[in-house]
N, C-alpha and C positions, 0 to 999 in steps of 0.2 A: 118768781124772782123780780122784785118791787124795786130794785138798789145794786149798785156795782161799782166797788171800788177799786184802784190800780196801782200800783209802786213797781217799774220792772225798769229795767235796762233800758229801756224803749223809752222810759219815761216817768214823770210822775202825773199820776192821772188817767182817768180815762182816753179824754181826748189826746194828750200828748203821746201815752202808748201806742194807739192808733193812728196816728200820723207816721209816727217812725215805722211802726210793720208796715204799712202802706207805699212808704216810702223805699221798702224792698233793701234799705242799709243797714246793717249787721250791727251787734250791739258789741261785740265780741273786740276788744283790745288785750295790750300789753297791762298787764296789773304791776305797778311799782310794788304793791304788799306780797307780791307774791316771788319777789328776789330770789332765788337761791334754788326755786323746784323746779325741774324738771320739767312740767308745765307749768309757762307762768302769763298765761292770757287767761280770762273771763269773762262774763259780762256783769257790771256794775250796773245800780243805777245812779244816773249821773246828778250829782247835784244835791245829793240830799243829805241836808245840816238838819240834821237831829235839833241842835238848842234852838235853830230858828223856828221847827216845824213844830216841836212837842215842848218846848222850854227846858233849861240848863239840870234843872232836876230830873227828867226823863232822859233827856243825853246821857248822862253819869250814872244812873241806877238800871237804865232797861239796856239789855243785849239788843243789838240793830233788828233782831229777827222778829222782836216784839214792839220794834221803833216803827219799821216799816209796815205793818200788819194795823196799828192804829192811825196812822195816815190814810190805810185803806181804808180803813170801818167808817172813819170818819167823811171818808168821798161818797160811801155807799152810802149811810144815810141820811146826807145832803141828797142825795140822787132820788132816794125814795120818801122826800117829805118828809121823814120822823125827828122829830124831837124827841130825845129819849130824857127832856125833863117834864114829859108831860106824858108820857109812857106809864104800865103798869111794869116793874120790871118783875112781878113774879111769873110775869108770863113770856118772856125774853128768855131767849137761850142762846148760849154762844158755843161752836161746836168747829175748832180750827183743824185743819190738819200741818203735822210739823216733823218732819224724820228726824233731824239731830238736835233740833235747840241750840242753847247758847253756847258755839262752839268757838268765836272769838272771848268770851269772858272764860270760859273755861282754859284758852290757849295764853290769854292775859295774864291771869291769876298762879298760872301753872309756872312761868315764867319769875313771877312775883316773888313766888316761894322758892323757887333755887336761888335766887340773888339776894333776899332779905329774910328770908326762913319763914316757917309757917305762922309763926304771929302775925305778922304782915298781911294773909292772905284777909282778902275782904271778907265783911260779914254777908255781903251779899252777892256772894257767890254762888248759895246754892239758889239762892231765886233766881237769879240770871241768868243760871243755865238750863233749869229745867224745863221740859217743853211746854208743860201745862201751864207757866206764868202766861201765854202769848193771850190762853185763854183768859186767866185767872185775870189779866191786866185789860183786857175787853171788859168784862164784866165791871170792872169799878171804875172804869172810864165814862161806863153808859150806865151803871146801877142797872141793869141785868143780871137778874138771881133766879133766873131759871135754870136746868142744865148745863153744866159747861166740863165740856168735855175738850181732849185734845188726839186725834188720832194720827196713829204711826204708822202709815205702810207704804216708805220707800216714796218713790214715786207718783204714787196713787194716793198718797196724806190727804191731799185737797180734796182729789176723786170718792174718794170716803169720807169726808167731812161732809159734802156736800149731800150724799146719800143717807147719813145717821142725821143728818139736820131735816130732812123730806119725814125720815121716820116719825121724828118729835114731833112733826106738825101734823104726822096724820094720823097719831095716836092718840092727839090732843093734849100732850106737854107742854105745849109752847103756842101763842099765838105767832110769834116770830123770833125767826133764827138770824143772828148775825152767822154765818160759815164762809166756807173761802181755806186758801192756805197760804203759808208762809216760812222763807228760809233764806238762810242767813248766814253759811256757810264758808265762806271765802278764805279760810285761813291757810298757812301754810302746811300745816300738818294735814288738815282734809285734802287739800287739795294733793298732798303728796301720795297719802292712802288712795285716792279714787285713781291717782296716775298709775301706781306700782299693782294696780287691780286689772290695769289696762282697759277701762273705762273710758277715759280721755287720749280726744284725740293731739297730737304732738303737731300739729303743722303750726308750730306757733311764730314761724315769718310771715305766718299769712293767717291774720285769726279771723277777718271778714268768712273766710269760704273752709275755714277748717272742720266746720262742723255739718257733714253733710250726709242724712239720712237716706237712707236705700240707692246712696250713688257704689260702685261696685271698688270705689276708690276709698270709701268708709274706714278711719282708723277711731275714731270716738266721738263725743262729745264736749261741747265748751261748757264748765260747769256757770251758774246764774245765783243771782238775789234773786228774792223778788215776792210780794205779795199781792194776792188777793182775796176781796171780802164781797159775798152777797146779802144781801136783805133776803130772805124768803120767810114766803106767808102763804095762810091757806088761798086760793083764789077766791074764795068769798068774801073773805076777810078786806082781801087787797080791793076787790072791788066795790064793799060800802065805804071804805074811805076814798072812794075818784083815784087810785093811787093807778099810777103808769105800770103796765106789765112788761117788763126787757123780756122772760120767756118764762115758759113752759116747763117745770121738768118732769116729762111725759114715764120714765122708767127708771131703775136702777138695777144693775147687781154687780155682786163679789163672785170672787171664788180666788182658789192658790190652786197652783199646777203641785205642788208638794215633790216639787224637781231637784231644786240647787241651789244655794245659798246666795249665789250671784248670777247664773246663765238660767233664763226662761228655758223652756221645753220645746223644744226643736220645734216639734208640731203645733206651737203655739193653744194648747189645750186646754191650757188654764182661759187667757186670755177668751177663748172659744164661749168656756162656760159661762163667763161673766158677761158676753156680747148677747149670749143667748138668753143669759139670767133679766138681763134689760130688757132686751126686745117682748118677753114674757111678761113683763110687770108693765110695759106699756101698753099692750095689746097691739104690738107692730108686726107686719112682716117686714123683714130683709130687703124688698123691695121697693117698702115704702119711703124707705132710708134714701138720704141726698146727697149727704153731707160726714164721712167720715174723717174726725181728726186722729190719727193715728199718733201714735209716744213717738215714734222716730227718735229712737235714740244716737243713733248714728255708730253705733258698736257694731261688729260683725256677725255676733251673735244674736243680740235683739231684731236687729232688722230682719235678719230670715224667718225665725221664727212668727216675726208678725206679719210678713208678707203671706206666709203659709196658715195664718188664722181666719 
């Protein structure tokens, strides 16, 4: 991983991201857009004018979840030295992960057509909401015509993107992968869906500390924006161009518990295989390990289950 881009709550940017987790203050407010639900706190990122970052035609034609995803690509790779106008882009691949897509252009348009009927509704609607533009819209950003894929699984989108992009470099598809993921979610119908799921957690007089994983006082999560993008390359690759290494990505795996449509597996099993699937493809023991970041969803259900994987 040569590049690393950042668009979150926290911040835009690398280092502004990092500063605010650093700084241990919650990103998590009162969302004016979200009037009327049930839960109506989130976390935004703050600050981000589309026509000033991407210009007034990217504002108006790209859903935000495809707005914030090339803010990142574009901090990656500045991060990792590439011009991608002196690039080969057949050998470039772009590989995002993204669960709903454009669910504010979709909530827009939806709106559109009840009050002006369906002539009215935009021609480019169905680009803006479908997930694979986030990819499709990297690739003609950077002239990247390698692989471009978009993967869907939930909360793991990134965590799989990141894995099928390792694949393509080691299969020799791709000299480099832009991956990372991205979402863009905030509306009020999603947001209403994940509440009446019981997902979300309601402490919303208090949205700093509403969200608090494996505490015993656990009612959900705050749902987020937010993107991110890596550079990754073979390491040989990265190192006959002098290019900076951020890390290693020493293993991977998948797997599904084949449980519930919504609740993990008690015994956290699924999860298991794929801890174990990694460690195997690294050549790691369990003990080698330092550093686990854990989903903490802050549900009552997720969190047991992963305490017990």
């Amino acid at each position: 991983m040569t590049g690393l881009g950042l668009v979150t709550p926290a911040g835009i940017g690398v280092d502004a991201s990092w500063a605010q987790i650093l700084s241990g203050e919650s990103a998590a407010a009162k969302d004016p857009n979200l009037e009327g639900v049930s839960v109506d706190i989130s976390c935004r990122v703050p600050g981000f004018d589309a026509t000033e970052l991407l210009g007034r035609k990217h504002a108006r034609r790209l859903d935000r979840f495809v707005q914030l995803a090339i803010v990142a690509a574009r901090e990656a790779l500045a991060d990792a030295s590439l011009d991608a106008k002196t690039w080969d882009g057949t050998r470039v691949g772009v590989v995002i992960g993204c669960g709903m897509g454009g669910a504010a252009t979709w909530e827009e348009q939806h709106r559109r057509m009840l009050e002006h009927g369906p002539d009215r509704v935009s021609a480019m609607l169905i680009p803006m909401l479908v997930p694979n533009m986030v990819a499709g819209q990297l690739a003609m950003e950077f002239g990247a015509k390698g692989p471009n894929l978009v993967t869907a699984t939930a909360c793991a989108s990134g965590a799989t993107a990141i894995g099928v992009a390792r694949d393509l470099l080691r299969g020799g598809a791709c000299d480099i992968v832009l991956t990372g993921g991205t979402e863009a979610g905030l509306t009020p119908l999603s947001i209403a869906g994940f509440a009446q799921m019981g997902a979300l957690s309601h402490r919303v007089d208090d949205p700093g500390s509403a969200s608090r994983p494996f505490d015993s006082g656990r009612d959900g999560f705050v749902a987020a924006e937010a993107a991110g993008v890596l550079v990754m390359e073979r390491p040989a690759d990265a190192s006959a161009r002098g290019a900076r290494t951020r890390a290693h990505l020493a293993g991977y795996g998948a797997s599904a518990d084949a449980f519930h449509a919504t609740a993990p597996d008690p015994e956290g099993a699924g999860a298991e295989a794929a801890i174990l699937a990694a460690l195997a493809d690294a050549d790691v023991a369990p003990s080698d390990v330092t550093h686990v970041n854990a989903h903490g969803t802050s549900t009552p259900l997720n969190d047991v289950s992963e305490a017990r994987t």
